[in-house]
N, C-alpha and C positions, 0 to 999 in steps of 0.2 A: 388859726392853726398853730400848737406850735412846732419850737423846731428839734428835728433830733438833737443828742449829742451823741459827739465823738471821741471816741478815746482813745489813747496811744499808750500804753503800758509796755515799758521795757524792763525783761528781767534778763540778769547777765551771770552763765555758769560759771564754778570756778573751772579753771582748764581741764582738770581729770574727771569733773562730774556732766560733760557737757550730753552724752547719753543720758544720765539720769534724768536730766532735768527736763530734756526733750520729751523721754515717755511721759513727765510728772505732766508739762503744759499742755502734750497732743491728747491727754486723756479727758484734760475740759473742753476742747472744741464741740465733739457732738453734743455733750451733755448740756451747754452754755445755747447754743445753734436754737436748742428746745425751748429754750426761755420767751415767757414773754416779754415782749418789746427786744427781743433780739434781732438787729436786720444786720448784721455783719459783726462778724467774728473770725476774725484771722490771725492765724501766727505765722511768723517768718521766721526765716534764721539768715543775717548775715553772711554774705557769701564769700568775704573776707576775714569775718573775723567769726568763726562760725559757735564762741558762747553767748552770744549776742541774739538774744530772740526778743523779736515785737509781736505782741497784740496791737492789730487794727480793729477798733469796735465801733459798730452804731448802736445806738437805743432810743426808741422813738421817746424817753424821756429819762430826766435823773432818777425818779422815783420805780424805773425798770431795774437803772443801774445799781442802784442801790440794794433793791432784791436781791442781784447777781452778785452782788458783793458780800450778802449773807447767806450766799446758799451754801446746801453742805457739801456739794464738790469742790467747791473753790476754796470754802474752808479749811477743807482735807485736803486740797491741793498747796495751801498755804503753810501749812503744817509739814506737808511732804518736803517742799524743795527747802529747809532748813539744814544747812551744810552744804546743798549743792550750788548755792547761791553765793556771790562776791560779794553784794550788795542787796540792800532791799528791791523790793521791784520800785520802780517807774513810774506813777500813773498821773500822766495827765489829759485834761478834759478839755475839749474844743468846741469850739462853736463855727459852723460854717459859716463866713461870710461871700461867700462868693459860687 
């Protein structure tokens, strides 16, 4: 069997865009949630420093993540947050060991 992965993707707004950027990343949750090999999908927001959003992902494999990575919401999602963003996003990729 194998084993999922995980991923932790952080995208950081710039101060005056932190609204925008929230509706850009809450509007892939459901549509992401759909996916196959989707088992966890969550975004946070810092409760300190609140332009600071995580994605928490599972997928029961790279070749799920991968799809998700070319789909066209996240496409157009990536296209969107251009300006609203400090920096690129984030993404890195785990393996549970424990």
């Amino acid at each position: 069997m194998t084993q999922s992965l995980r991923v932790v993707a952080r995208v950081v707004a710039l101060p005056d865009k932190v609204e925008a950027l929230k509706a850009v990343l809450l509007a892939l949750v459901e549509p992401t949630r759909q996916e196959a090999g989707c088992l966890q999908y969550d975004l946070l927001q810092n409760q300190e420093d609140l332009t600071d959003f995580t994605f928490v992902e599972e997928w029961e494999s790279l070749q799920h993540l991968q799809s998700h990575l070319a789909s066209v919401h996240l496409q157009k999602a990536l296209t969107q947050i251009e300006g609203l963003v400090a920096s690129p996003p984030d993404i890195r990729r785990y393996d549970k060991i424990l």
